[in-house]
C-alpha positions in Angstrom: 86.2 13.7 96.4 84.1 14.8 99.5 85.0 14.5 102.5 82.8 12.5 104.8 81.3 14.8 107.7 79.5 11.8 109.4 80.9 8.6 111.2 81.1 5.5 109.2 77.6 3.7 108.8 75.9 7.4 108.4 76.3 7.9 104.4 72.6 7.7 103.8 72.5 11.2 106.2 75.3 12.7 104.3 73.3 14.7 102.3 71.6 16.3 105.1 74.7 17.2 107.3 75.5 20.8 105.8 72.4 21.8 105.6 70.8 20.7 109.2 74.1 19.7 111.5 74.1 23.0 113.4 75.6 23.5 116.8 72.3 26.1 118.5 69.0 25.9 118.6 68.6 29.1 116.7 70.6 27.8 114.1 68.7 24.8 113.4 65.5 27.0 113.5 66.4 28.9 111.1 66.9 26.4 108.7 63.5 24.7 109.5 61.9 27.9 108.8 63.2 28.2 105.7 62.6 24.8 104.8 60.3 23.3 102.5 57.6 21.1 104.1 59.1 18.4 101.5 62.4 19.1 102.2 61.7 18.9 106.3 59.9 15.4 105.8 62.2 14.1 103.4 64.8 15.1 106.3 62.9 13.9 109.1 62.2 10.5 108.1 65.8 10.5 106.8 66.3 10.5 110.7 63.6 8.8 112.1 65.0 5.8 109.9 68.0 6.2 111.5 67.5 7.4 114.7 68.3 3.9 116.5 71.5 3.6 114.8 72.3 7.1 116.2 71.6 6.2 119.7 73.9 3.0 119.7 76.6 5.2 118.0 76.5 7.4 121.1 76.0 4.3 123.9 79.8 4.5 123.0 80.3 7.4 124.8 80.7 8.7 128.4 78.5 11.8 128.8 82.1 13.2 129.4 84.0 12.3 126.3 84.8 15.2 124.2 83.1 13.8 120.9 85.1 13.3 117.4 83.8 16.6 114.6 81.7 13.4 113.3 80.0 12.0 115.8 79.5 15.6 117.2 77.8 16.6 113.4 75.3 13.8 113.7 74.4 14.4 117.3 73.4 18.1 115.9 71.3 15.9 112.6 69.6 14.2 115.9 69.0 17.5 117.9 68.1 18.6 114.2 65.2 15.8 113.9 63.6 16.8 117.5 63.6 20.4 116.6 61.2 19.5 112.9 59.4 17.0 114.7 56.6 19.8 115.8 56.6 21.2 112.3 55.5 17.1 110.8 53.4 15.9 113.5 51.8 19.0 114.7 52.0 22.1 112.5 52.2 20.9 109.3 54.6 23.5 108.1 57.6 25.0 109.1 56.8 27.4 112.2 54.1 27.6 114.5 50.4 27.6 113.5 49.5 31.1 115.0 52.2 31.8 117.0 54.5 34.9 116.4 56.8 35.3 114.1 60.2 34.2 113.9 61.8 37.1 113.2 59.8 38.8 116.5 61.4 36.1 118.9 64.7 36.1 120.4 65.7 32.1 120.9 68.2 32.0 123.7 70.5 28.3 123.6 72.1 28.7 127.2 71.1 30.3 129.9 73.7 31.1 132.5 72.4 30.2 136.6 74.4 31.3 139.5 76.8 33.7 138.1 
């Protein structure tokens, strides 16, 4: 039996959770560039389909709350959506049309201010 790695409501997105619920930007970059264009779109209207369910999931949260390994996995499958969006609607394939390589660009996820 697998064990569920998304809230209840989500099992359609299941499939998708290993693969694309990662916690940095670079992470989920990496997968899109290594992606299929099939598999990308097949993922991003996965998410696009669902994308209203996965706001009103998180309307049940204070920006505080420390959020459940569930609802945290499917907030990455949302960041996860925005980050392939440019690769469906603009590019047409997984990285930048005439931009540099991946591998020549170091993506930062946090940048520290004031300290």
């Amino acid at each position: 039996m697998n064990k569920k790695l998304l809230p209840a409501g989500f099992e359609e997105l299941e499939a998708f959770a290993e693969r694309w619920a990662k916690p940095s930007f670079a992470a989920r970059y990496q997968v899109r560039i290594t992606s299929t264009m099939d598999e990308i779109q097949t993922f991003y209207q996965a998410m696009i389909s669902a994308m209203d369910r996965c706001a009103a999931h998180f309307d049940g949260f204070a920006p505080t709350d420390d959020l459940p390994d569930a609802s945290r996995r499917l907030l990455y499958l949302t960041y996860a959506a925005m980050n392939v969006s440019p690769a469906v609607e603009l590019y047409k394939q997984p990285d930048v049309w005439l931009g540099f390589e991946a591998h020549r660009v170091a993506l930062i996820d946090r940048i520290g201010i004031g300290g």
